[in-house]
Backbone bond lengths (Angstrom), bond angles and torsions (degrees), N, CA, C in turn:
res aa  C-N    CA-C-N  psi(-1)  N-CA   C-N-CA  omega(-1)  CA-C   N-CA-C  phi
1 X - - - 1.457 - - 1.524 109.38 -
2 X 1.063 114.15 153.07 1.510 115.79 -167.77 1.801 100.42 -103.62
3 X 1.272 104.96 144.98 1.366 123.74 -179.21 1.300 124.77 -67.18
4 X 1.097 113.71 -61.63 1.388 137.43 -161.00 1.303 99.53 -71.40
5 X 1.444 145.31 141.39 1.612 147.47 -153.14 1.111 137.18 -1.47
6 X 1.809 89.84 60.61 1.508 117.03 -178.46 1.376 88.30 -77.67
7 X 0.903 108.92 -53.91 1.917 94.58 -170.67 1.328 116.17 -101.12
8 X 1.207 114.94 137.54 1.326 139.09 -154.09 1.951 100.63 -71.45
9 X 1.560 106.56 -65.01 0.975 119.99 -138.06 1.872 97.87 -95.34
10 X 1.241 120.43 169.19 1.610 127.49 -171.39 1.770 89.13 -97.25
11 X 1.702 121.04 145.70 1.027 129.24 154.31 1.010 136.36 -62.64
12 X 1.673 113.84 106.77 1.779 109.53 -170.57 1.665 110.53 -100.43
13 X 0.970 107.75 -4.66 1.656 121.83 170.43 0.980 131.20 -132.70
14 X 1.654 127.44 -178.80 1.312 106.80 -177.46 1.692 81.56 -154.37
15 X 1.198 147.10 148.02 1.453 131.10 158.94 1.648 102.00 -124.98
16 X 1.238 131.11 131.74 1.615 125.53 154.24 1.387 117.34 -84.25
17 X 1.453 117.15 126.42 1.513 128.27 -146.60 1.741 72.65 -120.91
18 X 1.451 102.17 140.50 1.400 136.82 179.90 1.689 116.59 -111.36
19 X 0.970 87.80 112.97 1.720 102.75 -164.16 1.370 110.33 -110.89
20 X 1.544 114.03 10.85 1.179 114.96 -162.31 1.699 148.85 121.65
21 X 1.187 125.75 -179.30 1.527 111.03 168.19 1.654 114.82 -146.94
22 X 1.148 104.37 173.38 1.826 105.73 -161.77 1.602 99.41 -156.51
23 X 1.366 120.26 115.40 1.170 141.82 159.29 1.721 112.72 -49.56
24 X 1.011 139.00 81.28 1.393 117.70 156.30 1.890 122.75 -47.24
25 X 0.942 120.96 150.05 1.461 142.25 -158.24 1.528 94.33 -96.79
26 X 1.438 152.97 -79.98 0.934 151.48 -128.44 1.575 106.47 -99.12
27 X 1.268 115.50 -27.75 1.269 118.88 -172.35 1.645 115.66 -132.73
28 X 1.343 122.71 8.59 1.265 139.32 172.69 1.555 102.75 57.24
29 X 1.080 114.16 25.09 1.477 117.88 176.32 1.803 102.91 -66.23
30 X 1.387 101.86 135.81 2.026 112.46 165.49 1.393 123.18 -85.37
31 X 0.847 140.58 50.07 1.413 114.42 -162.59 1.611 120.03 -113.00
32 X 1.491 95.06 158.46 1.783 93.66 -166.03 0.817 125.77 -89.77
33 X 1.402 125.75 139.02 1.742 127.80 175.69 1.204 109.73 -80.56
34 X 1.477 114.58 131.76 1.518 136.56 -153.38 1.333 118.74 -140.18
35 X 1.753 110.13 122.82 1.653 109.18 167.76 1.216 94.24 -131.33
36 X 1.604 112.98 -172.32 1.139 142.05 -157.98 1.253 120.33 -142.31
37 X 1.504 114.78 138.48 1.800 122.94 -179.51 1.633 99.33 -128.94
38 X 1.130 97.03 105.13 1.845 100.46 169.74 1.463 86.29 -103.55
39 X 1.659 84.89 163.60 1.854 115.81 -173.95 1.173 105.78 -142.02
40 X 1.395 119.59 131.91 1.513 121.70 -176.89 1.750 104.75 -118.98
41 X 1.641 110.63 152.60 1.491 108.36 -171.40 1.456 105.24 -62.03
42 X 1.655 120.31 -14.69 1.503 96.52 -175.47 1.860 96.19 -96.38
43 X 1.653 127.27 50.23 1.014 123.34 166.35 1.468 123.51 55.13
44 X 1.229 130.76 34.98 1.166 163.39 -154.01 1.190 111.86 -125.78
45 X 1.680 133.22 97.82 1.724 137.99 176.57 1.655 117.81 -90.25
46 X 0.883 113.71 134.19 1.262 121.84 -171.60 1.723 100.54 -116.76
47 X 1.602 127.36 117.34 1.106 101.58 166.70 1.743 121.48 -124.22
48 X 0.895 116.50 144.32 1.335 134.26 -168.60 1.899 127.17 -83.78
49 X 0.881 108.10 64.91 1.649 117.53 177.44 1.421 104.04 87.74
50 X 1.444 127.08 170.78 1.517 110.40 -141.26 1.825 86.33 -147.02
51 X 1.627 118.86 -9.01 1.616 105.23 -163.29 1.217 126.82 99.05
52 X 1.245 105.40 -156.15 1.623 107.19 -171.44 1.867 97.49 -122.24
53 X 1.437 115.83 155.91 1.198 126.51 -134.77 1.912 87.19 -70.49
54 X 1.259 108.43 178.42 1.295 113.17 -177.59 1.701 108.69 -75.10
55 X 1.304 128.85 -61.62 1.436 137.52 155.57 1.791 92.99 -7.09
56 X 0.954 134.95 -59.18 1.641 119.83 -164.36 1.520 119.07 -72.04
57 X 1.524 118.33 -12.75 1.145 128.11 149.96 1.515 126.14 -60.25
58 X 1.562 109.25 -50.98 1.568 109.86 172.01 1.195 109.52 -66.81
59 X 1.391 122.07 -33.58 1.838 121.32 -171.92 1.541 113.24 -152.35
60 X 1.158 120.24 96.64 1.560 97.76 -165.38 1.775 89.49 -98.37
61 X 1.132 138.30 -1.67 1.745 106.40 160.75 1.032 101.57 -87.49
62 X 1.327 146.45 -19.00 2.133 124.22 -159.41 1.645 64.90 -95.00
63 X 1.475 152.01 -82.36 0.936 121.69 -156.37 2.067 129.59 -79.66
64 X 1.070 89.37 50.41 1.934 100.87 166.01 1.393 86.98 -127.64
65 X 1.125 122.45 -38.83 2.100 128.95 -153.72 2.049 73.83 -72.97
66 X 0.942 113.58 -68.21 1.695 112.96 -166.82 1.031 98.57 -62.44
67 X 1.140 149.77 -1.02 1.836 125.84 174.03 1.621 93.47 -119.86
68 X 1.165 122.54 16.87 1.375 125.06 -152.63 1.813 116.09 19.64
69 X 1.595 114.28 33.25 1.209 98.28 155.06 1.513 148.92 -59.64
70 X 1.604 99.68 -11.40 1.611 111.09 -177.74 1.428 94.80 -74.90
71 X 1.366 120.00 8.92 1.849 90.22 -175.70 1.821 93.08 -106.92
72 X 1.165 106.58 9.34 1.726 120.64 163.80 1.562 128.37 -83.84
73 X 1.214 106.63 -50.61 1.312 125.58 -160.54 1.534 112.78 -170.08
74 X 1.204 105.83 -153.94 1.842 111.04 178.30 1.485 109.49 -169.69
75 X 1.425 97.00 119.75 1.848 108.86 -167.33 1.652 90.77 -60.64
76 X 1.264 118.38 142.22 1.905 126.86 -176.95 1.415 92.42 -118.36
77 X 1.573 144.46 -44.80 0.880 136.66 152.11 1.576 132.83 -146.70
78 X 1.215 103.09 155.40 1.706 104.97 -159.80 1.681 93.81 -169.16
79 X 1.628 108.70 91.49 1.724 113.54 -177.78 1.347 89.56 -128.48
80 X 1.341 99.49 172.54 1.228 128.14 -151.69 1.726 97.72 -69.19
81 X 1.688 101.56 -39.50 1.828 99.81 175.03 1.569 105.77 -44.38
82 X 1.833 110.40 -49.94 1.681 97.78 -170.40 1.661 112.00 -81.54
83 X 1.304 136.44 61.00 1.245 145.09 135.85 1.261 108.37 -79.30
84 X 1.550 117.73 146.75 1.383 137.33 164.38 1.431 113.36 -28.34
85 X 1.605 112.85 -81.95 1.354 102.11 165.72 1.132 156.46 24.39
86 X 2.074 95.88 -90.11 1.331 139.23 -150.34 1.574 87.72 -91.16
87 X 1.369 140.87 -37.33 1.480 149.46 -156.92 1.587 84.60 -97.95
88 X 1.440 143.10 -73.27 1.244 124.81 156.24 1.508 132.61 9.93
89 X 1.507 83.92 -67.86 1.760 105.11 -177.86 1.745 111.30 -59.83
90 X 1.126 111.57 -40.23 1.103 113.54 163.84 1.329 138.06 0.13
91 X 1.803 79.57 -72.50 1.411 104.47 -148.52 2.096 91.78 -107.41
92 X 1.681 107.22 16.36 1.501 82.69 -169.45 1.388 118.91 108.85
93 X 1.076 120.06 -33.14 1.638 120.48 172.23 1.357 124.48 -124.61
94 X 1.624 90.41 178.07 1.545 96.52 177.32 1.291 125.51 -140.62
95 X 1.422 131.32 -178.91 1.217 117.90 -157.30 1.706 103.49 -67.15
96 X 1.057 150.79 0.78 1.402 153.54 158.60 1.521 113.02 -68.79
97 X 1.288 105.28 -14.60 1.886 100.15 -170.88 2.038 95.34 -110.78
98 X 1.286 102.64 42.19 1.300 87.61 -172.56 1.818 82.69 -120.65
99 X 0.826 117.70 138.43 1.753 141.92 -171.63 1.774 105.42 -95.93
100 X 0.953 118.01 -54.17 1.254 139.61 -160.06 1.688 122.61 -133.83
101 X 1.191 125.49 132.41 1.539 124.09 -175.87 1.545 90.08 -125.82
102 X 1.521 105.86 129.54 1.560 98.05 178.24 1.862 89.31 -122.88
103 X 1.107 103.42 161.50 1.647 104.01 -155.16 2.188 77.79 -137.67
104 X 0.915 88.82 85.45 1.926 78.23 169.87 1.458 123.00 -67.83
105 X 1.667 116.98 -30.53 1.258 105.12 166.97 1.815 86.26 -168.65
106 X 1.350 100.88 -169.44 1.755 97.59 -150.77 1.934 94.36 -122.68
107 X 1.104 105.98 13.87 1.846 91.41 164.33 1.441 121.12 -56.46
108 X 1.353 114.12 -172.58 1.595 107.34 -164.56 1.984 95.60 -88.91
109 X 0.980 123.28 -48.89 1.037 119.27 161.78 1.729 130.60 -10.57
110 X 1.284 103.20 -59.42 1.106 112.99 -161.92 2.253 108.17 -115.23
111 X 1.358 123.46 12.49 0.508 134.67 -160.69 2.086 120.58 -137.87
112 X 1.302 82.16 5.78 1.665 91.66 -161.13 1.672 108.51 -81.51
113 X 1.398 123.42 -25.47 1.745 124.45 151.86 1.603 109.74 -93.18
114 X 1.212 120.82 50.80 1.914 129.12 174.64 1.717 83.52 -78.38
115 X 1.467 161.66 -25.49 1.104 149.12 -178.92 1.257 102.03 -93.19
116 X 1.277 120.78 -43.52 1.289 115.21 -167.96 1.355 151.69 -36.47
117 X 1.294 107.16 -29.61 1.397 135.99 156.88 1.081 118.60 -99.96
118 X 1.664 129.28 105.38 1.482 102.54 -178.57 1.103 99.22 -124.68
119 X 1.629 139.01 43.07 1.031 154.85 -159.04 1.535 103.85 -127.81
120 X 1.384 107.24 -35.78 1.757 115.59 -164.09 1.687 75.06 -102.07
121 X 1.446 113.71 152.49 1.205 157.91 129.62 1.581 103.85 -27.67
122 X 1.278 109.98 125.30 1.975 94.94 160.08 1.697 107.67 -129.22
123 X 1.085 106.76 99.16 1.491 130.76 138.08 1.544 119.98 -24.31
124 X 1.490 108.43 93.34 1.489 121.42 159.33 1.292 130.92 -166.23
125 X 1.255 131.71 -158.54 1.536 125.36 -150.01 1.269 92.83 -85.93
126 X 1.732 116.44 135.10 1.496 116.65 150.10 1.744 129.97 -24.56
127 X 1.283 100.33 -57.60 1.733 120.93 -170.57 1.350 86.30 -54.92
128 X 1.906 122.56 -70.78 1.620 119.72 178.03 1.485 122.22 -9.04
129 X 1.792 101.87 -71.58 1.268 109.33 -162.49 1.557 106.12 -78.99
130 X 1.286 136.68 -1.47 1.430 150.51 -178.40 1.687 83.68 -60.24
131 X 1.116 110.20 -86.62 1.495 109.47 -175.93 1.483 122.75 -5.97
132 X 1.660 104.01 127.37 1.667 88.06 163.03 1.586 131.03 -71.67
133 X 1.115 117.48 -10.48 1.386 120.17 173.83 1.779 110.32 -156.26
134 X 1.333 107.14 148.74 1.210 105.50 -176.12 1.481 117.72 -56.36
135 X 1.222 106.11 160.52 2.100 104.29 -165.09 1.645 109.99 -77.72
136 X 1.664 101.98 -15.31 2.037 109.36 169.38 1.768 96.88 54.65
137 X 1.874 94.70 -98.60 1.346 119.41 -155.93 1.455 128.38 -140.89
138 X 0.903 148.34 71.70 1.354 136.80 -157.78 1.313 104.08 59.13
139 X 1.673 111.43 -145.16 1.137 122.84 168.92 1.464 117.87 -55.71
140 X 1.239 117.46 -18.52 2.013 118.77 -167.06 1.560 80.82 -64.22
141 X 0.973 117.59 156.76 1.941 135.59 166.37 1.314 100.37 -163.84
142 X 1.451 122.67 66.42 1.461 104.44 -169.81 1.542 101.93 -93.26
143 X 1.629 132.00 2.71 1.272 138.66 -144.12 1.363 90.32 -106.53
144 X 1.925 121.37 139.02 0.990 124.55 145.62 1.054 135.44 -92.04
145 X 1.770 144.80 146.33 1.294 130.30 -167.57 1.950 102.39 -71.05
146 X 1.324 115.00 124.24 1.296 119.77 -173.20 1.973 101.75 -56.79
147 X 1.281 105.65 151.83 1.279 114.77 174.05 1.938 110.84 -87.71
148 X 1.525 118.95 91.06 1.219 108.55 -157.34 2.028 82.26 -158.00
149 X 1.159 102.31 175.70 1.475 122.83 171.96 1.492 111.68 -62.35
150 X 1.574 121.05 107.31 1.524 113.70 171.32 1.996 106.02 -102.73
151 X 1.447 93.07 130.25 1.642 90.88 156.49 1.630 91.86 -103.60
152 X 1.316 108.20 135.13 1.740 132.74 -162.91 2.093 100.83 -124.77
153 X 0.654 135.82 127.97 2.357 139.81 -133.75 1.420 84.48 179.48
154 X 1.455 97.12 108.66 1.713 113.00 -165.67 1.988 90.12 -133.46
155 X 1.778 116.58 12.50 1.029 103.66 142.89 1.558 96.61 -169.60
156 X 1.743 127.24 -167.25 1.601 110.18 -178.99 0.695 131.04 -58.95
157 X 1.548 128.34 155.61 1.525 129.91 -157.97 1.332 119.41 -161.81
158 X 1.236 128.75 103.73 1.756 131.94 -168.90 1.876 92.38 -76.47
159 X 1.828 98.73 96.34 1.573 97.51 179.06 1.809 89.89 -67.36
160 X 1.127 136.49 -26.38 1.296 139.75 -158.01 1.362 146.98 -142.64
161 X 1.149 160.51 160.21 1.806 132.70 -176.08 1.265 92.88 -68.90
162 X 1.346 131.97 118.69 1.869 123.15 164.57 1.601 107.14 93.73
163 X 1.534 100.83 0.46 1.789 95.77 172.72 1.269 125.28 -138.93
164 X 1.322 130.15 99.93 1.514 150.65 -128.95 1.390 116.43 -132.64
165 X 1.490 129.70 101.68 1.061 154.86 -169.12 1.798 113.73 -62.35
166 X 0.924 148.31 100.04 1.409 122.39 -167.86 1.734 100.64 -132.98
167 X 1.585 104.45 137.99 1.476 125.36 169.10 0.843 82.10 -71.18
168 X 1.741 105.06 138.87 0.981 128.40 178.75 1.765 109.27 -149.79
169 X 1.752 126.07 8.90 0.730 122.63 -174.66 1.867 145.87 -44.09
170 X 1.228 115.23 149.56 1.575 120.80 -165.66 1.516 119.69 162.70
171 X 1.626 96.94 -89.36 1.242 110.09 159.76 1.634 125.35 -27.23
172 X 0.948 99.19 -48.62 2.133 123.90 168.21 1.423 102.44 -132.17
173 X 1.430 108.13 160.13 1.621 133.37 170.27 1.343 80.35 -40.24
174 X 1.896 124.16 -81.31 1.318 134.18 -154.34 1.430 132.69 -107.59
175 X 1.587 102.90 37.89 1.143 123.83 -171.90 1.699 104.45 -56.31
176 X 1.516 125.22 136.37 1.338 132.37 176.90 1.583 104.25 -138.15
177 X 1.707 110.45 155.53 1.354 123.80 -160.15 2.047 70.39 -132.45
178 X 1.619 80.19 171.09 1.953 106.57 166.83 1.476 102.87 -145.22
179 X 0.889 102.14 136.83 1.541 130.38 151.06 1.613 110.44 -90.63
180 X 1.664 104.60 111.80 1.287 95.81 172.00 1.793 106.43 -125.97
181 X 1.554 113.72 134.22 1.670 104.67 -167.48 1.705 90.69 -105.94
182 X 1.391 106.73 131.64 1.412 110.31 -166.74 1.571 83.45 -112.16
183 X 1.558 105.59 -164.77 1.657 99.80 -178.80 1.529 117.36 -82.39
184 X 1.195 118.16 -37.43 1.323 143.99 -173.23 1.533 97.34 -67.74
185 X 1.252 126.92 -52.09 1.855 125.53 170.97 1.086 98.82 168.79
186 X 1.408 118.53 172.90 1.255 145.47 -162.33 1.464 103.21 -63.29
187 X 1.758 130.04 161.05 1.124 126.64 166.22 1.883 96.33 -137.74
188 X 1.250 110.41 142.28 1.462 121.72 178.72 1.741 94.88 -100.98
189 X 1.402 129.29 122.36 1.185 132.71 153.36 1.435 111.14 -90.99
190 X 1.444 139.97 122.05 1.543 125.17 -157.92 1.526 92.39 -117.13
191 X 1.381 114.59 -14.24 1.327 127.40 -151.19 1.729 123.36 28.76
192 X 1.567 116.87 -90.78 1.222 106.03 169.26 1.506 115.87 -122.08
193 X 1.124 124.73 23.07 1.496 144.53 168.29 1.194 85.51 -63.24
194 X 2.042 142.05 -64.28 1.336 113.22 -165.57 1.668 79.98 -131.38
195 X 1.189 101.65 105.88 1.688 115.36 165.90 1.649 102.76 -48.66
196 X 0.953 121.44 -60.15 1.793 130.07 -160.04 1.451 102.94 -150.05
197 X 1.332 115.10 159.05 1.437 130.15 -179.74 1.458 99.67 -68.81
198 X 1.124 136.59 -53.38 1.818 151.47 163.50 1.528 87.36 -6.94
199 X 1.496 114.61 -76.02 1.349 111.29 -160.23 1.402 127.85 -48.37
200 X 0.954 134.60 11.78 1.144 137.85 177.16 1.497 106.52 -103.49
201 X 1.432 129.15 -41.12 1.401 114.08 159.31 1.425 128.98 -81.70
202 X 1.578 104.98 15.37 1.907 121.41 -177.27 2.142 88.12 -91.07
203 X 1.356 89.79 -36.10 1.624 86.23 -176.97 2.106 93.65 86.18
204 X 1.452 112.12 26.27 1.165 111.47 -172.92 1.372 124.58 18.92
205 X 1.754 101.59 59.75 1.464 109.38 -178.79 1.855 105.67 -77.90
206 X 1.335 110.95 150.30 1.262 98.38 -170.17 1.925 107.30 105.29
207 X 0.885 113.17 -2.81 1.622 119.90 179.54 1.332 110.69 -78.17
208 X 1.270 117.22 143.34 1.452 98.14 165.31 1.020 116.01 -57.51
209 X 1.516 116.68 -43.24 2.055 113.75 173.96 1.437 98.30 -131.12
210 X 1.802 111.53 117.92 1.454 99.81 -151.52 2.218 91.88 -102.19
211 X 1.275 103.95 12.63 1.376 105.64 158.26 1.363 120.33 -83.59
212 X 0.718 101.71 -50.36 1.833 124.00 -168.43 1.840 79.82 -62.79
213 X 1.401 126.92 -73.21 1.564 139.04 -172.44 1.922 97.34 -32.15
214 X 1.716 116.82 -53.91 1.045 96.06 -159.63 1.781 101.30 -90.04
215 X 1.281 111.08 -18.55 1.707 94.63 167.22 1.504 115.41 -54.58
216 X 1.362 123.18 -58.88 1.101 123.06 168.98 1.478 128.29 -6.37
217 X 1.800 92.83 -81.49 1.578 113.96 178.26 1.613 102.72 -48.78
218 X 1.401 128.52 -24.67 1.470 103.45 -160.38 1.574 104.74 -98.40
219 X 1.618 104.27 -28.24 1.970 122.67 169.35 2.058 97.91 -39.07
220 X 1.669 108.33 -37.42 1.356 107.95 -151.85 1.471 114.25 -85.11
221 X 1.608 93.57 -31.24 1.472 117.67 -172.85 1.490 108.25 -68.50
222 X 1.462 97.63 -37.61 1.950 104.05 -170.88 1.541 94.46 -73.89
223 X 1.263 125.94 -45.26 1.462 120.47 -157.99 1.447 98.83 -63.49
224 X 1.293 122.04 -59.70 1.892 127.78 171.32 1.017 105.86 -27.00
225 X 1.216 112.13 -65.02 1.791 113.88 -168.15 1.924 105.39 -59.26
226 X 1.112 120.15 -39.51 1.293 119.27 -156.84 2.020 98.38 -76.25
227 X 1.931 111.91 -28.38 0.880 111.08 -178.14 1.648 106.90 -98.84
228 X 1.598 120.73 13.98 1.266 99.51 -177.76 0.985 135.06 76.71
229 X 1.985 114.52 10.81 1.573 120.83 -142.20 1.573 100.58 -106.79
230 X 1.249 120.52 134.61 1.275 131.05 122.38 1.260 130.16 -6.34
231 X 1.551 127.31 78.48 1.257 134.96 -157.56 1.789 99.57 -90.70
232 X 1.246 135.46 120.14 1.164 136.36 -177.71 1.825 93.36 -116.68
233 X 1.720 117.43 98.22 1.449 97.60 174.84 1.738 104.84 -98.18
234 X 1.542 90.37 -175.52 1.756 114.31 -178.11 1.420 109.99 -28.30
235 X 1.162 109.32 -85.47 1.524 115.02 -147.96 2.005 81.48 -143.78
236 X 0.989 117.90 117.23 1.592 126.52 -164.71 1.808 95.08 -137.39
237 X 1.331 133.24 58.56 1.387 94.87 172.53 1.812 137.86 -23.75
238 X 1.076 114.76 -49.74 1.417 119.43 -156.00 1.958 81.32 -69.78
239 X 1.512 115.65 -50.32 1.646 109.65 -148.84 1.913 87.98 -69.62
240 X 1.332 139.74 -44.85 0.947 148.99 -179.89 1.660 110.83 -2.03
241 X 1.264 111.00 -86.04 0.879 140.06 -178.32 1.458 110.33 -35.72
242 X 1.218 126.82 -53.03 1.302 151.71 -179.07 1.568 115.95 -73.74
243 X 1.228 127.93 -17.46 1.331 131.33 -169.94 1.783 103.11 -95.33
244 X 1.691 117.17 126.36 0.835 128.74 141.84 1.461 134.18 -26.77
245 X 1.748 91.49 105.22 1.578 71.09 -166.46 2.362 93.61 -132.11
246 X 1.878 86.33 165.50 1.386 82.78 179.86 1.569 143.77 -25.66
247 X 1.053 126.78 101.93 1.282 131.39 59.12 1.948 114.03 -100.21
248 X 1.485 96.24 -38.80 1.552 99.28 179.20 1.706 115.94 -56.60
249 X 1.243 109.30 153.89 1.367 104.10 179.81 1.361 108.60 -138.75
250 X 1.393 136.59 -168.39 1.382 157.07 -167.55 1.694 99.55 -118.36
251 X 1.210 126.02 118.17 1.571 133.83 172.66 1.349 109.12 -112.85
């Protein structure tokens, strides 16, 4: 399927869907796991990474002990409200009003409803879907790539008038950011291309390719600035707190 004016309609919203929170281990850092519901005037949802798998709602230690994520961190919360769904519901819809699945990169975080929709198309990086299995968790890969419609953007790409696909690789083989221009101004989604502002003096050590990670971050930083944008990153403790989140949105 082709990328480029997959979606019809201009973004009149933006919602950040709350999926939860996650203790890092080494540095007691909080930070929240985060997706996204854009809305376009021709009524058209786009949604943006899905969380951590459903299993961490029914049990999140037998499932951290099974992905051996507890030897990372420690899920603090993950209820049934932060499912895809339930953050959906929110805002008015349901998993049928979703147009588009954009998959920015395939950690467990951000990848845990990749079946869930198998109605929407999911939109992501060539290099991504190259993989034989999604990247989950460390060694855990228990995820198969769902059998469903891929749009596959192996460089930038206006999926839309005001909705802009961007390589963003490092963080992942096929890490991708969006630019979305709402009416009110631009919004930068960086997702995990720039986890936190910090990273840029970490030298995003810890990347899968932490060169490639810091070209990235700086390709992303100039474009924001040039559009004036509203930078919404990954996992930001300090911005966390502060971000509008479902039901309220960004217009």
């Amino acid at each position: 399927m082709r990328a480029e004016g997959f979606i019809k309609g201009r973004p009149m919203s933006l919602a950040v869907l709350n999926f939860g929170l996650f203790k890092v281990h080494s540095n007691s850092r909080i930070i929240g796991i985060s997706g996204f519901a854009i809305q376009t005037d021709e009524n058209e949802t786009i949604l943006v990474d899905t969380g951590l798998p459903e299993k961490y709602v029914k049990d999140a230690q037998s499932a951290s002990e099974e992905d051996r994520l507890d030897e990372f961190g420690e899920v603090l919360e993950c209820k049934p409200d932060n499912l895809p769904a339930a953050q959906l519901a929110k805002l008015g819809l349901t998993s049928e009003d979703v147009a588009l699945h954009v998959c920015t990169h395939t950690h467990i975080d951000h990848v845990g409803g990749l079946h869930a929709f198998p109605e929407a198309p999911i939109l992501m990086s060539a290099n991504e879907r190259k993989l034989a299995t999604p990247l989950y968790w460390g060694n855990a890969q228990p995820l198969d790539w769902p059998e469903c419609d891929y749009i596959l953007v192996e460089s930038d790409v206006r999926v839309g008038p005001g909705l802009t696909v961007l390589e963003a690789p490092g963080h992942s083989p096929g890490q991708i950011a969006l630019l979305v221009e709402l009416p009110s101004r631009a919004v930068m989604l960086t997702s995990d291309a720039i986890s936190r502002v910090e990273e840029f003096d970490e030298k995003f050590v810890g990347a899968w390719n932490e060169a490639a990670a810091n070209t990235s971050a700086e390709r992303l930083m100039k474009l924001a600035a040039e559009k004036d944008a509203f930078v919404i990153y990954g996992h930001c403790p300090k911005q966390w707190p502060s971000l509008r989140k479902a039901p309220e949105t960004y217009s």
